[in-house]
N, C-alpha and C positions, 0 to 999 in steps of 0.2 A: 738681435738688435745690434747694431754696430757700436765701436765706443762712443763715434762722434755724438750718438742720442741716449748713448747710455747715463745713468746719473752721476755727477763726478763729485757729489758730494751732499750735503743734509740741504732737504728742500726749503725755501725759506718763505714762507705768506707775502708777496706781493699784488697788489692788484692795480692792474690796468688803470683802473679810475684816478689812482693818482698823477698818474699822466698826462689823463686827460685833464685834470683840473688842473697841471701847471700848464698847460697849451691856452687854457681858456686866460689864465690870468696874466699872461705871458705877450700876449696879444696887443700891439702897439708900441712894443718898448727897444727901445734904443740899441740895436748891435751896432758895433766897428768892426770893420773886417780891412784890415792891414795886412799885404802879404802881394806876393805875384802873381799880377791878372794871365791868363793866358786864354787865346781866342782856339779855340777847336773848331776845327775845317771839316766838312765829311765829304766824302764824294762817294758819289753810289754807281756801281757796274755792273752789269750784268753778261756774267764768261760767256765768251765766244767760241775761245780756242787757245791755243797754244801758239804763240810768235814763231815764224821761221828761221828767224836771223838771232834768235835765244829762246834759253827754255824758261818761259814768261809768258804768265796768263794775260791775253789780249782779254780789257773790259771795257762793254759798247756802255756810254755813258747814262744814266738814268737819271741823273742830280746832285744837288749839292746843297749844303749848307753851312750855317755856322753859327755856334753859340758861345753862351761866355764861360770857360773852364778856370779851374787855377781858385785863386782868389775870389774872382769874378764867381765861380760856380758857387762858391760858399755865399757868399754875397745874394745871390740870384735865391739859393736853398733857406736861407734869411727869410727873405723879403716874401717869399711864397707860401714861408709858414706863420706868416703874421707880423714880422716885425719893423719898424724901421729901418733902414741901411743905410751904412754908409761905406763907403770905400776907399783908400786909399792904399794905390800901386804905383809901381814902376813901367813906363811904358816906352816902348819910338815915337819918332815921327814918323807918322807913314799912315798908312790904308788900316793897315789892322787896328789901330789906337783910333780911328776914329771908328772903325768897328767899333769896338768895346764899348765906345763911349755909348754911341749908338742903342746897344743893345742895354744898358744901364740905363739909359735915360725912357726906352720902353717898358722897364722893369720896375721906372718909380724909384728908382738907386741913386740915391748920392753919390757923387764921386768926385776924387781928386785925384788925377790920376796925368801923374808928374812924366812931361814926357822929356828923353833926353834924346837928342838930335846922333848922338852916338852910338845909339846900340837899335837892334830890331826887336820890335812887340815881340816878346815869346809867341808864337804859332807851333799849336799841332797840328797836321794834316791826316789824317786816317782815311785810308780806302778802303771801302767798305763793298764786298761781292754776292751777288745773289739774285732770287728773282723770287717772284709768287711762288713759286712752285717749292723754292727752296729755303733755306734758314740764311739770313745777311748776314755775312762773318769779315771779319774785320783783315784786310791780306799783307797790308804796308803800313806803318806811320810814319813819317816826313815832321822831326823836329825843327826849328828856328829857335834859337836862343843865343843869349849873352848871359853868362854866370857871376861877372863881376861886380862887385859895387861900383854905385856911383859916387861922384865927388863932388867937390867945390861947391854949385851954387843948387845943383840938382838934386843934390846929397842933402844940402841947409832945406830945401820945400820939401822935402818927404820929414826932413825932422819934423818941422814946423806942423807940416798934415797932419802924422800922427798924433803928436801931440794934441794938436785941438780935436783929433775926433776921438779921442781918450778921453779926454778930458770931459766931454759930455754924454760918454756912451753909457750903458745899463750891464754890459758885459764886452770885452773885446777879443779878437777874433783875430791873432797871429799864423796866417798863411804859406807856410815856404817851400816854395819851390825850386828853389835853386836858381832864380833868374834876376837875384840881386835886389830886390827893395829893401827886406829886412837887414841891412848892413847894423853891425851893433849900433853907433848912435838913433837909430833908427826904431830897432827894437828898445832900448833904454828909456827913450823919450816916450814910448805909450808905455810901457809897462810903469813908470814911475808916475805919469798922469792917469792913469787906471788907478795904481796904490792911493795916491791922492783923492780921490772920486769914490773908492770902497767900491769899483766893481770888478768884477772875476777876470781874468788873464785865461784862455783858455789857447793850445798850441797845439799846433798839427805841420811837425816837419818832415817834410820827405829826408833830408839830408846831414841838417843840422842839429839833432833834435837834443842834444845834450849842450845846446849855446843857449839854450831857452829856460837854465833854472832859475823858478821862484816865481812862476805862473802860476794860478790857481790848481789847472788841469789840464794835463797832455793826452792825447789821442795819437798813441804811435798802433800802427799794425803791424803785424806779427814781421815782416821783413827787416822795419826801421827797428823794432825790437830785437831782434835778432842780431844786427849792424850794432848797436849800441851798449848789449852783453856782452858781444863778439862769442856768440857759439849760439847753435842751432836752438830750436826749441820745440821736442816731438811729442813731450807724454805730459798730463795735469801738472806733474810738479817743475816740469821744467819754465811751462810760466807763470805759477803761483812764485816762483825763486828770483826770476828774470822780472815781473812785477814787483815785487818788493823792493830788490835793488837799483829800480830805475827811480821807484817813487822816493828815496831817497838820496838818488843820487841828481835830479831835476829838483829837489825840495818843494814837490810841489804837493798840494793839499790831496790830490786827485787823482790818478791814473787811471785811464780807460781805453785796456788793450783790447784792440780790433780783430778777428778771428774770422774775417769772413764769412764763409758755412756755419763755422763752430760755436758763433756768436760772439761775446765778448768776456773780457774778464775785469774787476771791478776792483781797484786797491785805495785803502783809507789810511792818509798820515796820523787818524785819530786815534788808529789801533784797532778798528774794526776787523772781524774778520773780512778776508777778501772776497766777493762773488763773482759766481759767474751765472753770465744772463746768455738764457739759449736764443737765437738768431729766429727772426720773425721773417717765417719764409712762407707765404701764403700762395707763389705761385713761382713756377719756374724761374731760375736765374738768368738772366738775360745779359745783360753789362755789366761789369762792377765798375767800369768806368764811373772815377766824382764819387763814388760812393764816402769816401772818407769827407769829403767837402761837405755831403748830407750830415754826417753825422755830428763832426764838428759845428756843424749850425745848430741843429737842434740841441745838442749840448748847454750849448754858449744860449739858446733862446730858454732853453728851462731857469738854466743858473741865474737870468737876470732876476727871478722871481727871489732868488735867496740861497746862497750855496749850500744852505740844510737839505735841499731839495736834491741831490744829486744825483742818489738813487733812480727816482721818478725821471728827471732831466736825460739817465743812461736809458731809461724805456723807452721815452721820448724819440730818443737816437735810433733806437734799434729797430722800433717798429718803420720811420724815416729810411732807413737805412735798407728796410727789408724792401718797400715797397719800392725804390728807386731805382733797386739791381734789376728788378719786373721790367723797367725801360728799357729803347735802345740808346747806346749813347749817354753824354754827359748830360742829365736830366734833372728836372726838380719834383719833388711831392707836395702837392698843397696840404694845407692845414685842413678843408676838406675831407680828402682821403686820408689825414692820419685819425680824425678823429672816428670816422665809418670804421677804419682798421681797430681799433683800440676797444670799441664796443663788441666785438666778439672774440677778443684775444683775451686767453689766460696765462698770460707770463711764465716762465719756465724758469725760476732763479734758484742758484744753491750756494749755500755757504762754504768756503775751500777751507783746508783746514791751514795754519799759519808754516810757514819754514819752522822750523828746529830753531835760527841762529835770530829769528824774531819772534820767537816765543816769548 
């Protein structure tokens, strides 16, 4: 048995069903998702050859697409697992912002999504090679972005957005990508009408992730963790160690570090032991593309039930989580297949034992 399935510590009785009973009760209620929309482009080819004039895969064109990634994807992973949405981003003028909108407004999404005439919609572009015959593997990706905050008057409507869709949401849903919505006034103004409102702050930063203390609960994965320790993280105790100091050092109620394969690991400001919840892998891995978007939505949709719940709320995730990497692509899982997934899963949790210096 390898480690990665070996047991890494005392098993703990959880069961599925409470999961499924926050998913049921959970159903119609009120997410925000503030944070950077980004539009993901695919283009599908199918190899030809080898270019003459460089050594570059010539790919004859088979299609394209485009869906809503970023913020947008959590948003999208929202709304497909039951709940309200709403959105509020940073966007251009341009083609791709009325994409987005576009694809929001198919999805039943609110949104407010502030555009500044100065910068370009974040676009990914992924080409993607392959054919019947073969496995579709992703060979290039083509960023578009602006990292900067915005200002002046552009800067005043994303406060103002946030705010109001804080101010009425059931749990909020902090996004960051690195492509500037979240500027501090920005993040200030929901978290303070969240605090207002008694609903949960929940964060997920690719970049930032230590500008975000005093949210409910962070969703960093093991690289942003890693970035935020500043040293690696290979064997159990290195991130039972690297959890504890982060949930501390974010003051936030919650940490739920991401592990991809390994599943995830589970840390409580309340002094609970920490767990760790084995990875809901029912079928080959496919994408992990957006996968952290999945699970920060399911997350944020448990916890509107009651941050008691959060345990439940992390199965939530991880069953979400499992079945989305099964796509290709930045994808979502309905409410649906989480609940078909959930009635034959028996949960894999174990209690880690505490650091020495929080004992």
């Amino acid at each position: 048995m390898s480690e990665t399935h070996s047991a890494p510590g005392e098993r703990v009785d959880v069961a599925a069903s409470q999961a499924a009973s926050l998913l049921e009760r959970a159903q119609g209620r009120l997410v925000a998702v503030i944070g950077d929309p980004i539009l993901d482009r695919y283009v599908y080819g199918e190899p030809q050859r080898v270019a003459r004039e460089a050594p570059v895969l010539i790919l004859r064109w088979a299609g394209d697409e485009e869906r809503a990634g970023g913020a947008a994807n959590a948003a999208a992973n929202a709304s497909a697992l039951g709940a309200r949405v709403e959105l509020v981003g940073l966007v251009g003028q341009d083609r791709a912002a009325d994409r987005l909108e576009a694809l929001m407004e198919q999805q039943g999404i609110a949104h407010t999504l502030v555009r500044d005439a100065g910068r370009p919609t974040t676009v990914k572009t992924r080409y993607v090679a392959g054919s019947r015959q073969t496995v579709w593997q992703q060979v290039l990706r083509l960023d578009r972005w602006e990292a900067s905050f915005a200002g002046g008057e552009v800067l005043a409507r994303l406060v103002e957005a946030a705010r109001l869709a804080a101010s009425r949401a059931d749990a909020v849903i902090l996004s960051e990508y690195g492509a500037g919505t979240l500027a501090p006034p920005v993040r200030d103004a929901a978290m303070e009408a969240a605090k207002a409102r008694g609903a949960p702050v929940v964060v997920d930063s690719r970049y930032r992730l230590l500008d975000f203390g005093g949210a409910f609960a962070a969703t960093p994965n093991t690289g942003e963790a890693e970035h935020a320790v500043g040293r690696p993280l290979r064997v159990e105790q290195d991130f039972v160690e690297a959890g504890q100091k982060l949930l501390a050092k974010l003051d936030v109620h919650l940490l739920v570090l991401t592990r991809g394969e390994e599943g995830m690991s589970l840390f409580f400001r309340d002094g609970r032991r920490p767990l760790r919840l084995m990875a809901y892998r029912p079928r080959e891995v496919y994408d992990v593309s957006g996968a952290g978007d999945t699970v920060i939505s399911a997350l944020a949709l448990g916890l509107t039930v009651g941050e008691e719940h959060a345990v439940a709320a992390a199965l939530l995730a991880d069953v979400a989580a499992g079945l989305v990497v099964a796509k290709r692509g930045v994808a979502t899982v309905s409410a649906g297949e989480v609940r078909e997934a959930l009635e034959a899963w028996a949960p894999e949790v174990y209690a880690l034992p505490m650091p020495r210096e929080v004992r």
